[in-house]
N, CA, C, O and CB atoms as a CASP TS submission, in Angstrom:
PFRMAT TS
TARGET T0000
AUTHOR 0000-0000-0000
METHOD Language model
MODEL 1
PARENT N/A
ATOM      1  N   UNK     1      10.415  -2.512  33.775  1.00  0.00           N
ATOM      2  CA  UNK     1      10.711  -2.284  32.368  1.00  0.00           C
ATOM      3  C   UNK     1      10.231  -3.436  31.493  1.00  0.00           C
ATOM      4  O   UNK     1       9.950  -3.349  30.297  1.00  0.00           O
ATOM      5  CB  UNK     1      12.199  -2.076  32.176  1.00  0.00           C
ATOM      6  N   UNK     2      10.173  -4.598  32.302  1.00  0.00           N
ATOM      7  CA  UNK     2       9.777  -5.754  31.465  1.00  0.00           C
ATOM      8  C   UNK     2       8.369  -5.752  31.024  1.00  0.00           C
ATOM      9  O   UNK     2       7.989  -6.259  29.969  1.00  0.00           O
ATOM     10  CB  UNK     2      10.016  -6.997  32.178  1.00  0.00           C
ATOM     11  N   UNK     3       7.647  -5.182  31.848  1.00  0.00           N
ATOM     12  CA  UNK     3       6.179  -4.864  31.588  1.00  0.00           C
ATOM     13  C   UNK     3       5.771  -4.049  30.540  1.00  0.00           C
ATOM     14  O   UNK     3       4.894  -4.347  29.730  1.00  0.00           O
ATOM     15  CB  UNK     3       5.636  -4.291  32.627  1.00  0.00           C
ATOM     16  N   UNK     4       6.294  -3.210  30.557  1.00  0.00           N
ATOM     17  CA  UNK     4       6.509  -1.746  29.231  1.00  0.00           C
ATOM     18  C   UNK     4       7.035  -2.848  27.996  1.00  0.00           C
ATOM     19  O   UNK     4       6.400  -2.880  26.942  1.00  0.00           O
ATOM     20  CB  UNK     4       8.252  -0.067  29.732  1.00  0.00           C
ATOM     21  N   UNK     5       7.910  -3.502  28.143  1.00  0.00           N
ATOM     22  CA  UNK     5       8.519  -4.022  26.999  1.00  0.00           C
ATOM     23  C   UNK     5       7.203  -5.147  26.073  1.00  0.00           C
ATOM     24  O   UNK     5       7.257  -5.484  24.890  1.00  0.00           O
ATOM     25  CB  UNK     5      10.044  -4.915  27.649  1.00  0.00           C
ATOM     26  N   UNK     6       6.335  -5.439  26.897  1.00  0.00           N
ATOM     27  CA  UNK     6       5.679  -6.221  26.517  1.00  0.00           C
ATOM     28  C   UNK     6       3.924  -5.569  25.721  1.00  0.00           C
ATOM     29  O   UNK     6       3.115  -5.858  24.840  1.00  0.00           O
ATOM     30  CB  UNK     6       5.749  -7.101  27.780  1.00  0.00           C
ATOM     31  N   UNK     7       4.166  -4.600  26.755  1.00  0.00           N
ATOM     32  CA  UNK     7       3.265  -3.796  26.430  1.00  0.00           C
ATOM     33  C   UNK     7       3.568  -3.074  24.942  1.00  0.00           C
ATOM     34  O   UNK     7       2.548  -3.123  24.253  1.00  0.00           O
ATOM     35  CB  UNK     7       3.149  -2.890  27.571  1.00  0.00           C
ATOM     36  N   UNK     8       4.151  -2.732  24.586  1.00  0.00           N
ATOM     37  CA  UNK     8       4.963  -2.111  23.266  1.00  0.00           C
ATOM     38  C   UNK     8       4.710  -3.389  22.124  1.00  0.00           C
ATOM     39  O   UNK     8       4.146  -3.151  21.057  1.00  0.00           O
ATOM     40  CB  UNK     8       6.959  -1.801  23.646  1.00  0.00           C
ATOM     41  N   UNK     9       5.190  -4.749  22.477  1.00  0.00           N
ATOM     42  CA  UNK     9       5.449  -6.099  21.791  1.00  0.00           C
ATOM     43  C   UNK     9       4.033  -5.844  21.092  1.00  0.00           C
ATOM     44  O   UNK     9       3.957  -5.419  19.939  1.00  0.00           O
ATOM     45  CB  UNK     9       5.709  -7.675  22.855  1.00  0.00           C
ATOM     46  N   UNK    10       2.729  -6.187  22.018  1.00  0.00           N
ATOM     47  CA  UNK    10       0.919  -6.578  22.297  1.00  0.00           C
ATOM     48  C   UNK    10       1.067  -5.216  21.383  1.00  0.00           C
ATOM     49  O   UNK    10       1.701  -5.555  20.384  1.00  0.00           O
ATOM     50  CB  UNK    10      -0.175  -6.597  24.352  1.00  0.00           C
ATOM     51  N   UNK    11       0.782  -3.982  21.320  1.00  0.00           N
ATOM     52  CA  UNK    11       0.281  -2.836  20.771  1.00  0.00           C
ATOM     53  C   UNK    11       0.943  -2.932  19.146  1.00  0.00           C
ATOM     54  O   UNK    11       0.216  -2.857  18.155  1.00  0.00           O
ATOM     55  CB  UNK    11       0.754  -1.446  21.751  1.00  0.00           C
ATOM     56  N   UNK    12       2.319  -3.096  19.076  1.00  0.00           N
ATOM     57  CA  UNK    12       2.850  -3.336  17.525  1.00  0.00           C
ATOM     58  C   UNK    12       1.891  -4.155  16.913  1.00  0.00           C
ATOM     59  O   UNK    12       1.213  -3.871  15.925  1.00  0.00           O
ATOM     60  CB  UNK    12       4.324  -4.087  17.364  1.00  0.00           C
ATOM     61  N   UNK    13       1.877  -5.561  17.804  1.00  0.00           N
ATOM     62  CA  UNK    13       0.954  -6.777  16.778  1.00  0.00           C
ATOM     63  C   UNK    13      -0.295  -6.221  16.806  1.00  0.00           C
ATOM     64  O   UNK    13      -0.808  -5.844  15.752  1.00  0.00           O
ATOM     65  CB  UNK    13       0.792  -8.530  17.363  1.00  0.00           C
ATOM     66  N   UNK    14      -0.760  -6.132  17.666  1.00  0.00           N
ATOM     67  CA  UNK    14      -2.068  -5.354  17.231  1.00  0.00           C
ATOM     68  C   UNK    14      -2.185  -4.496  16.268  1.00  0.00           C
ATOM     69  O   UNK    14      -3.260  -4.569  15.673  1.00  0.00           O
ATOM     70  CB  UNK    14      -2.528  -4.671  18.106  1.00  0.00           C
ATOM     71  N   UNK    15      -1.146  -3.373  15.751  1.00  0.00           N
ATOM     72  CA  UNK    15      -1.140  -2.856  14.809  1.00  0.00           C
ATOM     73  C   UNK    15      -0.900  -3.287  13.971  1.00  0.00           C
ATOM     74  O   UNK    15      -1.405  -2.717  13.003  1.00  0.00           O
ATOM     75  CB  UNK    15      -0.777  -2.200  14.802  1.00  0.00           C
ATOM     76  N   UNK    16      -0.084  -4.440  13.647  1.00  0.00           N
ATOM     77  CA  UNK    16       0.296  -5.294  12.386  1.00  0.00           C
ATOM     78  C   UNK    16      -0.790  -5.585  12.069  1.00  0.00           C
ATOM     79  O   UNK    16      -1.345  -5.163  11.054  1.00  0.00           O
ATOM     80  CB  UNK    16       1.155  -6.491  12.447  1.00  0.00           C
ATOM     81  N   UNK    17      -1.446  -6.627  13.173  1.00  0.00           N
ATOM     82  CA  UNK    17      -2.267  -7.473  12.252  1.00  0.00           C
ATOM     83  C   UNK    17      -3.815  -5.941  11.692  1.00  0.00           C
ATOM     84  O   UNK    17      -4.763  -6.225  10.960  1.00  0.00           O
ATOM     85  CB  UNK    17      -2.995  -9.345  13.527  1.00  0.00           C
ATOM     86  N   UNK    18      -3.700  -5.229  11.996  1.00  0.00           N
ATOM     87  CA  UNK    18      -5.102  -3.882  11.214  1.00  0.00           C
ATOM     88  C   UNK    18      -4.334  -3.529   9.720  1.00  0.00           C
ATOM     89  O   UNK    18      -4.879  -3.337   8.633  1.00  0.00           O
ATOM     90  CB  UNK    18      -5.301  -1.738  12.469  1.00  0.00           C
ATOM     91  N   UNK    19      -2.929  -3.512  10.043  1.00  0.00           N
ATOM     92  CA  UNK    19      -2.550  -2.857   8.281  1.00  0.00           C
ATOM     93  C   UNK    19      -2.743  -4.168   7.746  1.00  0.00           C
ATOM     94  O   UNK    19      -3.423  -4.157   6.720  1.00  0.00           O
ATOM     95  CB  UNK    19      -0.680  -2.093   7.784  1.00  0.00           C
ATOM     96  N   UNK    20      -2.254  -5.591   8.224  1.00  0.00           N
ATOM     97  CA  UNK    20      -2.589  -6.505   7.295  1.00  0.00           C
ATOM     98  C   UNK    20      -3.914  -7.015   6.479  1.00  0.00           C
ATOM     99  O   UNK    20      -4.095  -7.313   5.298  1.00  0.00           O
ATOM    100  CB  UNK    20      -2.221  -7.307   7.815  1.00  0.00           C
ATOM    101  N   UNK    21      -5.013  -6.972   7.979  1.00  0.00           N
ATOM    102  CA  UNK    21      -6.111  -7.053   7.220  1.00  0.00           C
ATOM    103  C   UNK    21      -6.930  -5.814   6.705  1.00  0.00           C
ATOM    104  O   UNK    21      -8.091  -5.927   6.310  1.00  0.00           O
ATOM    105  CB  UNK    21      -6.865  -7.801   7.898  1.00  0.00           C
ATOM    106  N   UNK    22      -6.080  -4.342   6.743  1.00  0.00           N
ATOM    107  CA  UNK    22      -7.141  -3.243   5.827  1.00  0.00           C
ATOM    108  C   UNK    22      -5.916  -3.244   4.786  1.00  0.00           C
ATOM    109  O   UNK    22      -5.992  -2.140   4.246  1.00  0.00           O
ATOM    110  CB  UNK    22      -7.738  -1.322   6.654  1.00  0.00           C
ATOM    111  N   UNK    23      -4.870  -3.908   4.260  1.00  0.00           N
ATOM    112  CA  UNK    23      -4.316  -4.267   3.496  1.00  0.00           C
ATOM    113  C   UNK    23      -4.687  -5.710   2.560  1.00  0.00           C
ATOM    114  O   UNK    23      -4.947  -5.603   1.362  1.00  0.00           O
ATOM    115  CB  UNK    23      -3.352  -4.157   4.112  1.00  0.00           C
ATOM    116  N   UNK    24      -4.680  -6.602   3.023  1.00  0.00           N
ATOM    117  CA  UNK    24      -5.948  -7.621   2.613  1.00  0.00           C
ATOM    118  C   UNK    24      -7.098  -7.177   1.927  1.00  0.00           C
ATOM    119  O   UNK    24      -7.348  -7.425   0.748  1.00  0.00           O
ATOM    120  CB  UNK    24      -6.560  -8.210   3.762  1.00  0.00           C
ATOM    121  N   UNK    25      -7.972  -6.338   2.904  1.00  0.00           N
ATOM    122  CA  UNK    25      -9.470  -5.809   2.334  1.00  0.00           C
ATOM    123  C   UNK    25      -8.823  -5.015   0.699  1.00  0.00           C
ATOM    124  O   UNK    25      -9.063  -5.560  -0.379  1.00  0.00           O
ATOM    125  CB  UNK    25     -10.431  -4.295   3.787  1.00  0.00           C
ATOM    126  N   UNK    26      -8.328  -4.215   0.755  1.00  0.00           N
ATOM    127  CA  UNK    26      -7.867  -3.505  -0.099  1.00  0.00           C
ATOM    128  C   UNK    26      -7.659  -4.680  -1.546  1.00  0.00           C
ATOM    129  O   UNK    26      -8.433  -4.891  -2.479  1.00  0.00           O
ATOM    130  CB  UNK    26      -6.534  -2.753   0.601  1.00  0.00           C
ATOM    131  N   UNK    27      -6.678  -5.112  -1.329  1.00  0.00           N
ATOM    132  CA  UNK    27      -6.421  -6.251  -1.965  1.00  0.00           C
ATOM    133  C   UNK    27      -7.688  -7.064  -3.195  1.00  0.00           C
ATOM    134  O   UNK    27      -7.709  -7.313  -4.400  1.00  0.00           O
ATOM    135  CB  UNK    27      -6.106  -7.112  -0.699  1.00  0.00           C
ATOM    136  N   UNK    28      -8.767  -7.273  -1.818  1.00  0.00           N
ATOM    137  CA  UNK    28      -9.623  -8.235  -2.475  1.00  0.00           C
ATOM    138  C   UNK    28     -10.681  -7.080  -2.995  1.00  0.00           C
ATOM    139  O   UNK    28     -11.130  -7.308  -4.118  1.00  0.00           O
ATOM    140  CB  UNK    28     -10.271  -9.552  -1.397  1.00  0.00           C
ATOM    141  N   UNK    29     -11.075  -6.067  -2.456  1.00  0.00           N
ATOM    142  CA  UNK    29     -11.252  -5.095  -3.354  1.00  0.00           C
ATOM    143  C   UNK    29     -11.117  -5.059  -5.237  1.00  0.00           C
ATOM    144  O   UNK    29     -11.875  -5.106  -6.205  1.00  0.00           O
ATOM    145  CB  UNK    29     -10.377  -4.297  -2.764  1.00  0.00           C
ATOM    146  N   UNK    30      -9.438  -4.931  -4.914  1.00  0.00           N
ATOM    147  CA  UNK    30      -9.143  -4.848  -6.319  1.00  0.00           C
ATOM    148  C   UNK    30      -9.546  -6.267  -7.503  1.00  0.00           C
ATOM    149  O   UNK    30     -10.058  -6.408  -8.613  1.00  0.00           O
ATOM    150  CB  UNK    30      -7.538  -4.568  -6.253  1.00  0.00           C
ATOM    151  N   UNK    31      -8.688  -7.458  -5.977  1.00  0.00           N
ATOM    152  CA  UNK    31      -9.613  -8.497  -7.075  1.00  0.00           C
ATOM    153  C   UNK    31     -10.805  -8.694  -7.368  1.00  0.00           C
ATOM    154  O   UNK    31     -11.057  -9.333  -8.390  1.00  0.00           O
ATOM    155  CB  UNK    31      -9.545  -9.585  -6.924  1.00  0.00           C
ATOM    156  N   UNK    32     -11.660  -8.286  -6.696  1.00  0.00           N
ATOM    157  CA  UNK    32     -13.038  -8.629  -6.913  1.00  0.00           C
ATOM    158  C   UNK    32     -13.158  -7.550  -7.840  1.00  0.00           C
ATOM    159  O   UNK    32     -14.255  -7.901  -8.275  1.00  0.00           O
ATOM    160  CB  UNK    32     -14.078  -8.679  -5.645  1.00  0.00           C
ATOM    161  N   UNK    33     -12.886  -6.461  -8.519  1.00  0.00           N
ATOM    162  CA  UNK    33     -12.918  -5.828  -9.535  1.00  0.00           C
ATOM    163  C   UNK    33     -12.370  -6.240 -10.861  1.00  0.00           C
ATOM    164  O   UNK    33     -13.095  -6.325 -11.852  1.00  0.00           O
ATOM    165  CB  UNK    33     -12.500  -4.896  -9.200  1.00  0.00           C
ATOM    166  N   UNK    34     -11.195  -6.474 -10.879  1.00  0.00           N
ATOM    167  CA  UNK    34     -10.753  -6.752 -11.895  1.00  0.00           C
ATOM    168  C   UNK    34     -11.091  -8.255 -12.371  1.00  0.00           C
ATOM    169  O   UNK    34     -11.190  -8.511 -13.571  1.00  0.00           O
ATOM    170  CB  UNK    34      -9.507  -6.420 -11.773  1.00  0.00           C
ATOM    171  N   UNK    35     -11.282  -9.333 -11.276  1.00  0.00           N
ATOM    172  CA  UNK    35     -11.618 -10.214 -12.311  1.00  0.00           C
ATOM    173  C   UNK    35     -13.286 -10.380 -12.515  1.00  0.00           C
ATOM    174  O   UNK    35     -14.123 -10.442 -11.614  1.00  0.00           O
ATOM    175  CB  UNK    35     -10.911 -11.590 -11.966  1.00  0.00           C
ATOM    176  N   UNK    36     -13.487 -10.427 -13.793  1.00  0.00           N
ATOM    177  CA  UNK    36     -15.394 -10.431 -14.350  1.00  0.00           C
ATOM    178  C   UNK    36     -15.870 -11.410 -13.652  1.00  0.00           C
ATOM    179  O   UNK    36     -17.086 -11.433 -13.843  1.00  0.00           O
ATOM    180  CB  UNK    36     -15.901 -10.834 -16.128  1.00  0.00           C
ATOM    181  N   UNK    37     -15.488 -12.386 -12.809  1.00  0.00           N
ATOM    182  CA  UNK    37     -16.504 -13.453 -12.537  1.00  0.00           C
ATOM    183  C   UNK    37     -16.270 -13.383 -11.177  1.00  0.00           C
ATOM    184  O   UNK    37     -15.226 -13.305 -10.530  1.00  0.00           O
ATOM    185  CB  UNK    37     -16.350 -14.939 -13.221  1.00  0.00           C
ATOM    186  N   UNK    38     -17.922 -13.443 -10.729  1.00  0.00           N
ATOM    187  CA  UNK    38     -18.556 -12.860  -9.334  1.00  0.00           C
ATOM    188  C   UNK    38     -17.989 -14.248  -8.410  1.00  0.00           C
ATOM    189  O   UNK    38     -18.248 -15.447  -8.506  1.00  0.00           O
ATOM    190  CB  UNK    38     -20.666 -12.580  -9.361  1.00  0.00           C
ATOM    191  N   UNK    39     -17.143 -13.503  -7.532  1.00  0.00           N
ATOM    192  CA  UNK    39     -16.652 -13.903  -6.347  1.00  0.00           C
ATOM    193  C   UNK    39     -17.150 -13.924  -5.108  1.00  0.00           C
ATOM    194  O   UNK    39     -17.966 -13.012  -4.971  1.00  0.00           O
ATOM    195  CB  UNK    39     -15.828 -13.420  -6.221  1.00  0.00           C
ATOM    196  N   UNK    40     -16.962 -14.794  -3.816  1.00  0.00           N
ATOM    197  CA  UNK    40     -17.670 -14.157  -2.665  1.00  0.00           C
ATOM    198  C   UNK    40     -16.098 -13.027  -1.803  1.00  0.00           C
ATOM    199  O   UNK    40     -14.926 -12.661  -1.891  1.00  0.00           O
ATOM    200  CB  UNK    40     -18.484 -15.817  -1.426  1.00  0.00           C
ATOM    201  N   UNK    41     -16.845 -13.002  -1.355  1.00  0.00           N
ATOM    202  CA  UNK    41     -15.779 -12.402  -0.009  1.00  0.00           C
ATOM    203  C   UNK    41     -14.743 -13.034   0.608  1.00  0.00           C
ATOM    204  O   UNK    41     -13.616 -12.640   0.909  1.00  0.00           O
ATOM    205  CB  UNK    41     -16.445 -12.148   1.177  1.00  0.00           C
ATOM    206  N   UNK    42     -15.356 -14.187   0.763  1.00  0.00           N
ATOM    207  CA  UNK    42     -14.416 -14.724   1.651  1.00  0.00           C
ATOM    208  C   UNK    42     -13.385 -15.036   0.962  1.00  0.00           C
ATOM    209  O   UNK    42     -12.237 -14.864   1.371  1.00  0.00           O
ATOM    210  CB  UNK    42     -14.816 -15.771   2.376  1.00  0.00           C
ATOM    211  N   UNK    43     -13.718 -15.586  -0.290  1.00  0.00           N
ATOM    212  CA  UNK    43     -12.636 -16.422  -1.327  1.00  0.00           C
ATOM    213  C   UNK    43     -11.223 -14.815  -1.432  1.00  0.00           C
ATOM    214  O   UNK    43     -10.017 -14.848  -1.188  1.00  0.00           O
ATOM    215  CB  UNK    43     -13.807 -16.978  -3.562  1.00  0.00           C
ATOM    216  N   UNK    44     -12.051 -13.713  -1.855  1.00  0.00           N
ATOM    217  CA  UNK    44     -11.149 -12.795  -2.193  1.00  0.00           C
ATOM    218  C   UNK    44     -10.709 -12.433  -1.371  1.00  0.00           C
ATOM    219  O   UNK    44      -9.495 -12.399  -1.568  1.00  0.00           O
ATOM    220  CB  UNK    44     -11.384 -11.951  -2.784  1.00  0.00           C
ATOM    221  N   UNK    45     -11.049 -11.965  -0.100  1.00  0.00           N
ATOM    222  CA  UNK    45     -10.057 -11.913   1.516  1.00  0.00           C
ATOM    223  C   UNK    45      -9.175 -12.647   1.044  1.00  0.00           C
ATOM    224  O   UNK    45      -8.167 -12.307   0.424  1.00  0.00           O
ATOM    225  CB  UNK    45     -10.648 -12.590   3.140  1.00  0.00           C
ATOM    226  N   UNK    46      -9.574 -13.808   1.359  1.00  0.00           N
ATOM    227  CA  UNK    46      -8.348 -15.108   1.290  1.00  0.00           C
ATOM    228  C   UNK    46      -7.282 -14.894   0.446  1.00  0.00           C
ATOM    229  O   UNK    46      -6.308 -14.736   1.182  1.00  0.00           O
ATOM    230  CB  UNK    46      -8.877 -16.522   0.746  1.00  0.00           C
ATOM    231  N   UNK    47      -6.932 -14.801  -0.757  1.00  0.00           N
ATOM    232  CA  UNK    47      -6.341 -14.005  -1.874  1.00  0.00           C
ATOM    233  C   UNK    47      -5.792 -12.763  -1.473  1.00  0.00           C
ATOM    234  O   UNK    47      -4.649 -12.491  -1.840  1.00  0.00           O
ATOM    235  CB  UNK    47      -7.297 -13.730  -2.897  1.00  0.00           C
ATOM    236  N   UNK    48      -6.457 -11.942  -0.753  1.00  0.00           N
ATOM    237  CA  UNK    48      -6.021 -10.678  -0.320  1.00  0.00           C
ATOM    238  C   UNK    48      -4.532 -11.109   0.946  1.00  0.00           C
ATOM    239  O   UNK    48      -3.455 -10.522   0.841  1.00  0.00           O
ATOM    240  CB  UNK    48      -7.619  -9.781   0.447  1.00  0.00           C
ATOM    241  N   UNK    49      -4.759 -12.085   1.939  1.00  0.00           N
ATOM    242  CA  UNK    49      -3.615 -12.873   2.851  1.00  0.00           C
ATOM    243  C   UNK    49      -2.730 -13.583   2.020  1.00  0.00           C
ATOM    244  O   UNK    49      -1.547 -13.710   2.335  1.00  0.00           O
ATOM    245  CB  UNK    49      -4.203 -13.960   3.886  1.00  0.00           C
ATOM    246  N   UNK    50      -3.225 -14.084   0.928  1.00  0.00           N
ATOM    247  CA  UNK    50      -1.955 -14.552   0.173  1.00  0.00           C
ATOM    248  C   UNK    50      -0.729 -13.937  -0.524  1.00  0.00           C
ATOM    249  O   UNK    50       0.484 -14.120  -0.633  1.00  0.00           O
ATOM    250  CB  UNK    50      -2.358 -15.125  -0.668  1.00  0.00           C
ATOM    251  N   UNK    51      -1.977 -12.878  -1.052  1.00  0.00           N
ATOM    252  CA  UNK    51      -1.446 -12.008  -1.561  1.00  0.00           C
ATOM    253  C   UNK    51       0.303 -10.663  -1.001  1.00  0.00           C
ATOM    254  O   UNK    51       1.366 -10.240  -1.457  1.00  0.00           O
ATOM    255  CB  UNK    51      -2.771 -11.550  -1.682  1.00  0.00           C
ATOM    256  N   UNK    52      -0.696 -10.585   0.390  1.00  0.00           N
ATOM    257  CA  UNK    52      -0.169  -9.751   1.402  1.00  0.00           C
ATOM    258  C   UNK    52       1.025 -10.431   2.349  1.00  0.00           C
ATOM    259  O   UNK    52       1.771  -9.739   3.042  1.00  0.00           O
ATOM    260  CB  UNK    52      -1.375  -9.322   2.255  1.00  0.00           C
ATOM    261  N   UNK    53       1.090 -11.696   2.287  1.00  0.00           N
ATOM    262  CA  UNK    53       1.974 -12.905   2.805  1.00  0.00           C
ATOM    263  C   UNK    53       3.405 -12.954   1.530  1.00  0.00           C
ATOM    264  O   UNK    53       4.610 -12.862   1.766  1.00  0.00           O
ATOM    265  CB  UNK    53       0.790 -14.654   2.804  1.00  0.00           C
ATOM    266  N   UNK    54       2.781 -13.111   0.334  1.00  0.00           N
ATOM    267  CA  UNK    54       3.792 -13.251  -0.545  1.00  0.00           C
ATOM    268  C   UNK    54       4.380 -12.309  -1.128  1.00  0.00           C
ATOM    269  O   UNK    54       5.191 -12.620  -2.001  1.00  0.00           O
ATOM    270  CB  UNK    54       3.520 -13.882  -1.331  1.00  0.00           C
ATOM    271  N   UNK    55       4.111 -10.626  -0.772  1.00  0.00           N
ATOM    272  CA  UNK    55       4.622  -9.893  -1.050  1.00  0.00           C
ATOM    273  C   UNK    55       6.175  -9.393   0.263  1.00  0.00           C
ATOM    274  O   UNK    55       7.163  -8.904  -0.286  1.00  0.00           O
ATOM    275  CB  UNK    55       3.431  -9.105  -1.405  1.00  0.00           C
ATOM    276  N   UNK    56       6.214  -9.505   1.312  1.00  0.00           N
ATOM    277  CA  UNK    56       6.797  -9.142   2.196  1.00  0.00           C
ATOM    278  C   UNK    56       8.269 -10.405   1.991  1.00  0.00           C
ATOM    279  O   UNK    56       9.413  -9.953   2.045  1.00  0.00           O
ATOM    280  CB  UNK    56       5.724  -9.081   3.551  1.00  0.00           C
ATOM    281  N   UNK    57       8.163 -11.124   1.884  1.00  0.00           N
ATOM    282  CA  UNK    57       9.356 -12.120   1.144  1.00  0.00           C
ATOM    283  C   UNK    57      10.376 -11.333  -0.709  1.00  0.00           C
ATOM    284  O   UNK    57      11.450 -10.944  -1.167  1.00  0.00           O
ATOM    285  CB  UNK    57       8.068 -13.960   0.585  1.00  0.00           C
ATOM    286  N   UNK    58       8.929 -11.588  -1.009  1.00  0.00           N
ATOM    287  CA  UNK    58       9.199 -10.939  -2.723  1.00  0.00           C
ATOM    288  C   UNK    58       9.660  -9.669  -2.680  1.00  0.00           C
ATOM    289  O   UNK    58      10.439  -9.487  -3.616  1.00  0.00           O
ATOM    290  CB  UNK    58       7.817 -10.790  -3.745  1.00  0.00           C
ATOM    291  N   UNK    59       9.505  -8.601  -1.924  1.00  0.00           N
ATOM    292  CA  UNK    59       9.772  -6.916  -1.711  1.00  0.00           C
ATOM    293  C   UNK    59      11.330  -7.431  -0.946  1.00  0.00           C
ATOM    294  O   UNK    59      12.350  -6.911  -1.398  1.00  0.00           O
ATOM    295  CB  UNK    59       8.265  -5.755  -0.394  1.00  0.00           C
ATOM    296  N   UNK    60      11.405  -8.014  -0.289  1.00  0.00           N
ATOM    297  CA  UNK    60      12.914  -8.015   0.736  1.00  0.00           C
ATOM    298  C   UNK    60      14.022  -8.777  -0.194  1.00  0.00           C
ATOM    299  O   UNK    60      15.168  -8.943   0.222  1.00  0.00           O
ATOM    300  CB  UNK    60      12.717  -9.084   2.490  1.00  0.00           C
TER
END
């Protein structure tokens, strides 16, 4: 059972961390739209984890 239990643990995080970063992408999406001055990617990802970090505190 301990094996299953772990197996379940590995598959959740794995799923966490895909909504976080197609939650992220999403994110920097929007910022890279809304603000007029041309951004790279990486910067707005980044923003997109901050973003997605400081909401799960702020929502609870």
């Amino acid at each position: 059972m301990a094996g299953v239990d772990i197996v379940v643990i590995v598959l959740l995080s794995i799923a966490g961390m895909l909504f976080l970063t197609l939650q992220s992408g999403l994110a920097a999406t929007v910022v890279r739209r809304v603000v007029a001055v041309p951004i790279g990617w990486l910067s707005s990802i980044a923003v997109g984890f901050v973003m997605s970090a400081a909401m799960g505190p702020s929502v609870q």
